[in-house]
MMTF fields as JSON, N, C-alpha, C and O atoms, coordinates in Angstrom:
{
  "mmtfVersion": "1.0.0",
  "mmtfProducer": "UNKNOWN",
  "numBonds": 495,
  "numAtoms": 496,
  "numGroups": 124,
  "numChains": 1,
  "numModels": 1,
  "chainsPerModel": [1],
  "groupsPerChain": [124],
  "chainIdList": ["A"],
  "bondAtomList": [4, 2, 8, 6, 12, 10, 16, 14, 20, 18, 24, 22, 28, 26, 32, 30, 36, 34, 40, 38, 44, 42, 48, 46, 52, 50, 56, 54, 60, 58, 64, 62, 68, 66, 72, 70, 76, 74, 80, 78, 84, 82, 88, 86, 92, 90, 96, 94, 100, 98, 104, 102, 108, 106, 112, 110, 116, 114, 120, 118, 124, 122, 128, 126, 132, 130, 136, 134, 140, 138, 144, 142, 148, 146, 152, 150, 156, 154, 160, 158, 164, 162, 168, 166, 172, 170, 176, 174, 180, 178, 184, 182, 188, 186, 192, 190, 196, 194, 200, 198, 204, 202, 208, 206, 212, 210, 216, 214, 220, 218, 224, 222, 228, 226, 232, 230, 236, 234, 240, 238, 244, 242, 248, 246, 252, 250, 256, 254, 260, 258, 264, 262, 268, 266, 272, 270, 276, 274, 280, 278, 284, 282, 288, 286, 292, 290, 296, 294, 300, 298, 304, 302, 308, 306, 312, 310, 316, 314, 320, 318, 324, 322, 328, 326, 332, 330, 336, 334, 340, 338, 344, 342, 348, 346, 352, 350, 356, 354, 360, 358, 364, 362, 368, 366, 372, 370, 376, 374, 380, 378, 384, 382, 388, 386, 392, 390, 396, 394, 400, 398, 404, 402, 408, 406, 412, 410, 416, 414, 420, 418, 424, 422, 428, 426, 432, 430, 436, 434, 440, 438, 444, 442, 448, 446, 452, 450, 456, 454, 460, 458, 464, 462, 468, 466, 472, 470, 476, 474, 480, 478, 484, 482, 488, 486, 492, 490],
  "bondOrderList": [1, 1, 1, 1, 1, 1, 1, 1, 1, 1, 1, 1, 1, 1, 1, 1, 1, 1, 1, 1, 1, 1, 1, 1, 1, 1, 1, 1, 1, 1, 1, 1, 1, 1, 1, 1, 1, 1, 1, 1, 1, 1, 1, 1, 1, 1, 1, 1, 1, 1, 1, 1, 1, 1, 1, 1, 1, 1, 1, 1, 1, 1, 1, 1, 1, 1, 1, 1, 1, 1, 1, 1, 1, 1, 1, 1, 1, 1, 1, 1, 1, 1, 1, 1, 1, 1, 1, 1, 1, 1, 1, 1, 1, 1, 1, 1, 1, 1, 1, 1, 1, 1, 1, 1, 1, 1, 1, 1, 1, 1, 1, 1, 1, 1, 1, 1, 1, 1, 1, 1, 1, 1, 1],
  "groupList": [{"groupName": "UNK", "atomNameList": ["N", "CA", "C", "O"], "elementList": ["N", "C", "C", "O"], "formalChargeList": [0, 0, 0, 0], "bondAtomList": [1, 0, 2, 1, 3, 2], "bondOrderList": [1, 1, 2], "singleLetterCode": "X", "chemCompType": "L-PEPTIDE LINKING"}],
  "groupTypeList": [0, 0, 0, 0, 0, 0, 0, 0, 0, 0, 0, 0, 0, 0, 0, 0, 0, 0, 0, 0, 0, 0, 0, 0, 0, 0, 0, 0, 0, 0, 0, 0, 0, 0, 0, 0, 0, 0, 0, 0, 0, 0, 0, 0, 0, 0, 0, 0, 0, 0, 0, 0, 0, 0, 0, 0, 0, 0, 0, 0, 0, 0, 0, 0, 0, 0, 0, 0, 0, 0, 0, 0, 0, 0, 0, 0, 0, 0, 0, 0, 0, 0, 0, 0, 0, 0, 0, 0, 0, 0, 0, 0, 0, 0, 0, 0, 0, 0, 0, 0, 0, 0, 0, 0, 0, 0, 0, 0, 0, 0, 0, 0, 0, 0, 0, 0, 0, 0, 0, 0, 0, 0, 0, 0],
  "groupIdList": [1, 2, 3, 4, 5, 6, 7, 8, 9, 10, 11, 12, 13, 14, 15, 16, 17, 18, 19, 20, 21, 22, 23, 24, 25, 26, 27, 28, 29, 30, 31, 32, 33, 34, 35, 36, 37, 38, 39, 40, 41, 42, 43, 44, 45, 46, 47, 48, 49, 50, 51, 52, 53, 54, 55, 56, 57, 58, 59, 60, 61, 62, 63, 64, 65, 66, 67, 68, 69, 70, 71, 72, 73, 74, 75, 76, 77, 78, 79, 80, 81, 82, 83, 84, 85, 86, 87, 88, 89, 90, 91, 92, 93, 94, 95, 96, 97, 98, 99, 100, 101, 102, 103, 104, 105, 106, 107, 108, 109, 110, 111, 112, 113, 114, 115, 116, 117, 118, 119, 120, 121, 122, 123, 124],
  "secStructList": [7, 7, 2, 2, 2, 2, 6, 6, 1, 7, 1, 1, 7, 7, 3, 3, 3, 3, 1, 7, 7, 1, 2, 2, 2, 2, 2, 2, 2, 2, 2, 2, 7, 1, 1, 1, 3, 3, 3, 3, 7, 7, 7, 6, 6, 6, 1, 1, 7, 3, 3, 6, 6, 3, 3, 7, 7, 7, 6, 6, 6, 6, 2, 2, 2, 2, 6, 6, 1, 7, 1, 3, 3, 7, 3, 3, 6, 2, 2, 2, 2, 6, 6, 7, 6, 6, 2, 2, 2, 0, 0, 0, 0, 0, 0, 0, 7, 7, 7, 7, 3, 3, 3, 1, 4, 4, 4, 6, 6, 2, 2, 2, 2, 6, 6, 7, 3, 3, 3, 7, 6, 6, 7, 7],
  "xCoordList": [129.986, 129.653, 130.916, 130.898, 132.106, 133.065, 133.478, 133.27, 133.897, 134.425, 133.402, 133.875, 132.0, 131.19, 131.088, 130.297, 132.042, 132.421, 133.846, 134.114, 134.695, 135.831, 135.743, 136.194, 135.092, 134.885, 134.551, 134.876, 133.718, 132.89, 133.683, 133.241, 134.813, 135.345, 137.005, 137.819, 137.296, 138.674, 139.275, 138.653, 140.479, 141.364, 141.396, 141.729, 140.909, 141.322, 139.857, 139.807, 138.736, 137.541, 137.073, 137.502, 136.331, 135.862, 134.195, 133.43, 133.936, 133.059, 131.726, 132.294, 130.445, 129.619, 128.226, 127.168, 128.568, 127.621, 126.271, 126.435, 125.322, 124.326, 123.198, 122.393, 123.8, 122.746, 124.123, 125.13, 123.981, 124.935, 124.799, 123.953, 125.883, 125.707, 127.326, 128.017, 127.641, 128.82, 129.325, 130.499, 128.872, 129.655, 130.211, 131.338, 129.069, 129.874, 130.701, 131.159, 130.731, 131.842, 132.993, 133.997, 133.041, 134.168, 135.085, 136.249, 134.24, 134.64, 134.968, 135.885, 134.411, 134.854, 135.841, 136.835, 136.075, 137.326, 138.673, 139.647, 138.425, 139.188, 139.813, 140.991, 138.897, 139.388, 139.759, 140.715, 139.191, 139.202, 140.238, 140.584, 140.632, 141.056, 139.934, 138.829, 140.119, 139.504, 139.245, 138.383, 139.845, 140.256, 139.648, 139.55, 139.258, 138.03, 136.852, 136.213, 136.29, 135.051, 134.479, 134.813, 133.338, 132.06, 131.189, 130.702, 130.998, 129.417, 128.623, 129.148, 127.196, 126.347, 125.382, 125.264, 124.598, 123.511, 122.646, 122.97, 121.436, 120.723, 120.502, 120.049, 120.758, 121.177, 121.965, 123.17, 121.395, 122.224, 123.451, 124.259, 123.224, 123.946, 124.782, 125.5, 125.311, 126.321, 126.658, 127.562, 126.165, 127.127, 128.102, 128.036, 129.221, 130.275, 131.657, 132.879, 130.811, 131.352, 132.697, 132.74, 133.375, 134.334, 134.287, 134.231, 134.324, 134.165, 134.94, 134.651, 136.416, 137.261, 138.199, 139.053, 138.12, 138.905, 138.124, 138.838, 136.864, 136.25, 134.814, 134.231, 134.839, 134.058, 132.509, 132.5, 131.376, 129.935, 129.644, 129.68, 129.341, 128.898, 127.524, 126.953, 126.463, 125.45, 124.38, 124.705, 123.336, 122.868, 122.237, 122.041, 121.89, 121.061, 122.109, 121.84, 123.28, 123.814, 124.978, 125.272, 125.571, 126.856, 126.491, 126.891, 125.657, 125.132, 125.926, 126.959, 124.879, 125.45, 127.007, 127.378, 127.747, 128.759, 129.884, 130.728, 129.738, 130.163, 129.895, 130.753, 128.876, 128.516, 128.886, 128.592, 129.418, 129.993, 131.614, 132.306, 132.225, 133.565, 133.711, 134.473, 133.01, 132.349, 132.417, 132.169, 132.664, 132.314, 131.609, 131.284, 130.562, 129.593, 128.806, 129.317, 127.65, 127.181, 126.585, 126.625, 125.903, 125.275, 124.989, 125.601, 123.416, 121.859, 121.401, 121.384, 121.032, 120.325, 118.882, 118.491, 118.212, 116.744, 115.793, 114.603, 116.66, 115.454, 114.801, 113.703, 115.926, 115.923, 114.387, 113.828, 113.634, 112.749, 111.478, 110.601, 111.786, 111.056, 110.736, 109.675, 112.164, 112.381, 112.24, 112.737, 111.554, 111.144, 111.908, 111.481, 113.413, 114.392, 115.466, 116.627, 114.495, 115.048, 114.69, 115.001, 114.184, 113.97, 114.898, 115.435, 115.145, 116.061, 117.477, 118.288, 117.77, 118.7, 118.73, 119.83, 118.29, 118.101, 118.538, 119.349, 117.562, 117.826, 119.227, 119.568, 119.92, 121.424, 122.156, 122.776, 121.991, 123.204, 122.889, 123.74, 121.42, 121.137, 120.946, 121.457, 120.022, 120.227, 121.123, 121.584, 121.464, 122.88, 123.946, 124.486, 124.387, 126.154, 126.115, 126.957, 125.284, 125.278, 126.548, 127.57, 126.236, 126.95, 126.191, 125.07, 126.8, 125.966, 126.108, 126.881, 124.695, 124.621, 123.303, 122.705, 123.282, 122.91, 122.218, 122.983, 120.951, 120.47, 120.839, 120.859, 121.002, 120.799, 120.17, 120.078, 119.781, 119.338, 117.324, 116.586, 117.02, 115.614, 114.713, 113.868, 114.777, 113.777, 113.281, 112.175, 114.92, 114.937, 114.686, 114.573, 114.604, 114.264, 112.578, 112.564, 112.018, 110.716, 110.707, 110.379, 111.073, 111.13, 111.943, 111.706, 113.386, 114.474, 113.934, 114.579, 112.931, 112.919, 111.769, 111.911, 110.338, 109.756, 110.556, 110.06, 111.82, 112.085, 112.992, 113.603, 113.006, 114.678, 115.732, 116.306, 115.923, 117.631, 118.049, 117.279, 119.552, 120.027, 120.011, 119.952, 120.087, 120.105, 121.163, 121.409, 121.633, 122.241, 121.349, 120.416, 121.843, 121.187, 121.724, 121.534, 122.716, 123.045, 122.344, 122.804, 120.997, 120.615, 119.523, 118.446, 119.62, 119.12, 119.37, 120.557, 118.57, 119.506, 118.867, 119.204],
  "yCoordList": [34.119, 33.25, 32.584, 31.355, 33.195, 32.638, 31.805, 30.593, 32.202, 31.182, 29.803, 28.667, 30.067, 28.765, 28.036, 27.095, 28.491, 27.865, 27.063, 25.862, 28.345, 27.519, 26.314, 25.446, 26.0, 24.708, 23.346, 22.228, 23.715, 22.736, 22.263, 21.183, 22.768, 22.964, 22.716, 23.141, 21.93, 21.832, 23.195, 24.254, 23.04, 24.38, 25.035, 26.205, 23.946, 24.518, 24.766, 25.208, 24.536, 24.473, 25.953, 26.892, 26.147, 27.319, 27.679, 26.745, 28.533, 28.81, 29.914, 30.827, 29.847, 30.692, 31.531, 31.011, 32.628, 33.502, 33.972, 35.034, 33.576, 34.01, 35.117, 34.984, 36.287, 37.176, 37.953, 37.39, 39.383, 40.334, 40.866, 41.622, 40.218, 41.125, 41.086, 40.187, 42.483, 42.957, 42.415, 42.054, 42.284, 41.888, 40.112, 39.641, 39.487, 37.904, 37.768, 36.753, 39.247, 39.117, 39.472, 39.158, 40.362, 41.149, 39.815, 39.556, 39.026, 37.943, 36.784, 36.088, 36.437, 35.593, 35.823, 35.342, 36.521, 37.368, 37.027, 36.423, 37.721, 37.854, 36.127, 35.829, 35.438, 33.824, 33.003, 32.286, 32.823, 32.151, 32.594, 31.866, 34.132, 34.497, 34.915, 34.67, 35.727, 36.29, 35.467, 35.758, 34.324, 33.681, 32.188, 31.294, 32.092, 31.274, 31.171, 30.121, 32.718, 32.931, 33.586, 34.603, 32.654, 33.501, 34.08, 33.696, 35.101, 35.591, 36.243, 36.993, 35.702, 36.264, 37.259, 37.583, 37.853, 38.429, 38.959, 39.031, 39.292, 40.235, 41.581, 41.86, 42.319, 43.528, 44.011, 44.179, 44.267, 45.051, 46.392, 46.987, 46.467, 47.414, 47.143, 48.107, 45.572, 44.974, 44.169, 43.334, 44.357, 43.131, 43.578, 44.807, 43.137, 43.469, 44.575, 44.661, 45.162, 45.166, 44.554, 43.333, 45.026, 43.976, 44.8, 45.974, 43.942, 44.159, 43.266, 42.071, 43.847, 43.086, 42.233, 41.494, 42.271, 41.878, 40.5, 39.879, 40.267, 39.247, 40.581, 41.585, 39.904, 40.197, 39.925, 38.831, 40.486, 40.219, 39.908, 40.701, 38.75, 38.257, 38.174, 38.906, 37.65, 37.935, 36.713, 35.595, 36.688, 35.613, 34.837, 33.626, 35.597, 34.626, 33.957, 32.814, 34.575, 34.035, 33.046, 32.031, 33.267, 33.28, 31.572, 30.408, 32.299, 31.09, 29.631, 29.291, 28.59, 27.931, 27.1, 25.93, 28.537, 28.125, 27.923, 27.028, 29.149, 29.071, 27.803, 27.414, 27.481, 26.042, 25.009, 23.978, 24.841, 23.471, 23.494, 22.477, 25.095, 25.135, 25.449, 26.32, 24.789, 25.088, 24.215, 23.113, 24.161, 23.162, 23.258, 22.289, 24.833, 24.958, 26.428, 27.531, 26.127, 27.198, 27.957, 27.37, 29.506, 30.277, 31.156, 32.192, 30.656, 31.165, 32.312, 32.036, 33.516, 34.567, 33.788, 32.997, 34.119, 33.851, 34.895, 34.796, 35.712, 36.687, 36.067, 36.351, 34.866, 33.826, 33.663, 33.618, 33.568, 32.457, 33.868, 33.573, 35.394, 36.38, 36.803, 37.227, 36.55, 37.034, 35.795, 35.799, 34.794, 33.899, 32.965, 32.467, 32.823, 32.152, 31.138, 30.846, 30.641, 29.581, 28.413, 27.415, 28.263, 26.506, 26.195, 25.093, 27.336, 26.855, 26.711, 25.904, 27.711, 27.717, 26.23, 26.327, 25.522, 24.542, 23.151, 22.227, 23.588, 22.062, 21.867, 20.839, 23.357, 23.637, 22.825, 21.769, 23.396, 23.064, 21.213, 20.444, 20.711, 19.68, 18.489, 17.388, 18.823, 17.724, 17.817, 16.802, 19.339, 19.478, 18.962, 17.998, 19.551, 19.294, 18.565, 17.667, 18.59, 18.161, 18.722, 18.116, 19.855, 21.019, 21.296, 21.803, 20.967, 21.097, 22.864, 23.635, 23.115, 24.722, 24.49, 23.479, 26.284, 26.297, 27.626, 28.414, 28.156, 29.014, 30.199, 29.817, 31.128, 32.01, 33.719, 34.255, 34.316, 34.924, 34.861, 33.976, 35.799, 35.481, 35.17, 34.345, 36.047, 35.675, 34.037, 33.51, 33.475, 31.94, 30.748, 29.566, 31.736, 30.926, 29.635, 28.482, 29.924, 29.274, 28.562, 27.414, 28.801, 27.942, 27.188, 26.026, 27.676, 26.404, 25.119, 24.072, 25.289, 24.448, 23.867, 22.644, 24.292, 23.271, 22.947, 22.141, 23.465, 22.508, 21.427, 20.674, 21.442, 20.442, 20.4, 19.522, 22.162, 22.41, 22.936, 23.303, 22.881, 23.655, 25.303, 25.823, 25.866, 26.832, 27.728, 27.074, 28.581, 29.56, 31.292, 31.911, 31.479, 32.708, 32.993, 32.293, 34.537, 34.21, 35.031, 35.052, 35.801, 36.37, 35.105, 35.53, 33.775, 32.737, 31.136, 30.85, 30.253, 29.375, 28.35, 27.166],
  "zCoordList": [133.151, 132.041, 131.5, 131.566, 130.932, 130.41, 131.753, 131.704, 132.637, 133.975, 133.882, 133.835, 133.864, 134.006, 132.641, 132.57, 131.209, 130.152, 130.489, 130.518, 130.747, 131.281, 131.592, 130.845, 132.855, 133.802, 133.104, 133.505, 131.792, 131.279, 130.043, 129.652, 129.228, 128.238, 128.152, 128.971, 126.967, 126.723, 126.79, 126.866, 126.755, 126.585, 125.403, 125.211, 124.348, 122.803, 122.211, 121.064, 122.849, 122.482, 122.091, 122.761, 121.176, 120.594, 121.137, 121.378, 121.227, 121.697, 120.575, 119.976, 120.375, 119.519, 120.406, 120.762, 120.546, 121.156, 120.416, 119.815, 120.344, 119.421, 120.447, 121.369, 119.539, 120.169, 120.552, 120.982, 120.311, 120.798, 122.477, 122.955, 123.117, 124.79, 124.401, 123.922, 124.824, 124.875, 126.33, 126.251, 127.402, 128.562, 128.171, 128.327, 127.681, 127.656, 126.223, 125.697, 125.745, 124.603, 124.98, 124.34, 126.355, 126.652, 127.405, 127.099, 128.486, 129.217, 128.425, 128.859, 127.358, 126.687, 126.098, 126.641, 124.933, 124.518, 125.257, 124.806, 126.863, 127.95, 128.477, 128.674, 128.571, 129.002, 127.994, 128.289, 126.566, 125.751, 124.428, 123.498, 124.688, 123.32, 122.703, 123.187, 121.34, 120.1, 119.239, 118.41, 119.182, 118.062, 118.382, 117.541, 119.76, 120.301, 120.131, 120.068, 120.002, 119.969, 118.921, 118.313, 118.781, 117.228, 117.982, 119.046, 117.334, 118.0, 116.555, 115.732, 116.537, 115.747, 116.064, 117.246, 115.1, 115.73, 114.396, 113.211, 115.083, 113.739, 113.351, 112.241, 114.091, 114.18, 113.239, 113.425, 112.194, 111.283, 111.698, 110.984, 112.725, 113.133, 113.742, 114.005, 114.431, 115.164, 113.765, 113.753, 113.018, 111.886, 111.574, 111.595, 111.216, 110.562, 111.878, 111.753, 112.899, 114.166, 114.716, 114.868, 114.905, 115.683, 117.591, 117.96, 118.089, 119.292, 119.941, 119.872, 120.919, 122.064, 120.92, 121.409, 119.714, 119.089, 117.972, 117.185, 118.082, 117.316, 116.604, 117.015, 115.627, 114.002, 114.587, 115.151, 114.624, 114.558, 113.339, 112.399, 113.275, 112.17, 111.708, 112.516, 110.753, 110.391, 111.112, 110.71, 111.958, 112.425, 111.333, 111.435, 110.187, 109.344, 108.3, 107.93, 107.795, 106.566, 107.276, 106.645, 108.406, 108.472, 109.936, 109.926, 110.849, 111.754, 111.558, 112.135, 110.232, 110.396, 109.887, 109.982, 109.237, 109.252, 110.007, 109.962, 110.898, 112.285, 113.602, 114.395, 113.543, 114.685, 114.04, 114.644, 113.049, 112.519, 112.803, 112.754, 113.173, 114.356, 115.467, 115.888, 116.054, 117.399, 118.3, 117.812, 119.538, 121.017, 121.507, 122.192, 121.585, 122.434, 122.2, 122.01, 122.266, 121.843, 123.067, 124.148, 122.995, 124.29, 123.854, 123.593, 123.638, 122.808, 123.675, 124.875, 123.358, 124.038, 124.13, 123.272, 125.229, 125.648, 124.442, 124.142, 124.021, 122.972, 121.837, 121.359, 121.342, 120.457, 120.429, 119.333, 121.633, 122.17, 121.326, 120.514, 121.871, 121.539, 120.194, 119.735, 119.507, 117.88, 116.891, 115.765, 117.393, 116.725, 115.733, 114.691, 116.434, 115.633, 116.509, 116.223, 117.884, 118.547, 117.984, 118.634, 117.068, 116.384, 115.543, 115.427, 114.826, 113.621, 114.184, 113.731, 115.403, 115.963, 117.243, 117.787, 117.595, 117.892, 116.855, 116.918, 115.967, 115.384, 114.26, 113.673, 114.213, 113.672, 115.136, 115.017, 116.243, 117.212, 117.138, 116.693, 117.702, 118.188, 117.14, 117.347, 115.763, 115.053, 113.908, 113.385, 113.376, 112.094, 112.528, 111.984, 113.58, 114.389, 115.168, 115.14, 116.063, 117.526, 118.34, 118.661, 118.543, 119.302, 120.925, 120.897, 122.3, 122.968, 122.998, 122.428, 124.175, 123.602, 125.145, 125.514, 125.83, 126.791, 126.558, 126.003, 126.818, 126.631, 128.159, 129.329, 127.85, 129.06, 128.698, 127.593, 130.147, 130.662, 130.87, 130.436, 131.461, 131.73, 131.165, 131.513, 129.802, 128.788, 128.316, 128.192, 128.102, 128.198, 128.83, 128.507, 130.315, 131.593, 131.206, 131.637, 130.806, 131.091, 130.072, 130.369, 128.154, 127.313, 127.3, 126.969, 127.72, 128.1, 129.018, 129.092, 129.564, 130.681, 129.993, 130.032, 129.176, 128.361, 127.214, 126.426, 126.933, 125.69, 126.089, 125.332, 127.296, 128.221, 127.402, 126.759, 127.663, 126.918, 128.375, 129.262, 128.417, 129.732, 129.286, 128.172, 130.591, 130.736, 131.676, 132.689, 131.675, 132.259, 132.92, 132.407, 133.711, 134.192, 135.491, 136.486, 135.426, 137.038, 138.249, 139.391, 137.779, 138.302, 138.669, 139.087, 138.588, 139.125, 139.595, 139.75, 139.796, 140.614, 139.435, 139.398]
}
């Protein structure tokens, strides 16, 4: 994931993870710096967290203050499950206009009726 950010992204560009996965926090962290990357979530129990060297922040309070310092966002597919991919949509696409790419499976099928991109590497 961070390598297929790399590719797409300035050097100085910041990056916002919504939805807690510790592996694309560890890789991001790792390519981009700490100080690159936001990540939110709702999980009261990852809030306030620091993990690889960056802060879990709160998905509901903190969200859209974070995507307004941002280059690019990378939406968990659960978004689509926990009933908070719209608001999170129309923050990246009509507040900021932040591009932003949904990944893993869950996301697979609504990403593709909502014609947002998507990520997933357990697919093509």
């Amino acid at each position: 994931m961070a390598r297929h950010l790399s590719e797409r992204l300035d050097e100085d560009a910041k990056v916002i993870i919504v939805g807690y996965q510790p592996a694309f926090i560890e890789a991001a962290s790792e390519m981009f710096g700490p100080e690159r990357v936001r990540v939110v979530d709702m999980d009261k129990e990852n809030i306030g967290r620091t993990v690889y060297g960056i802060t879990i922040a709160d998905g509901e309070t903190d969200f859209e203050t974070m995507v307004k310092d941002v280059s690019f966002g990378v939406v968990t597919g659960s978004s689509f499950v926990n009933a908070t991919y719209s608001e999170v949509e129309r923050s990246f696409q009509k507040k900021f206009n932040v591009p932003f790419f949904v990944f893993g499976t869950s996301g697979a099928a609504p990403a593709v009726f909502r014609g947002v991109g998507r990520w997933c590497p357990e697919s093509k």
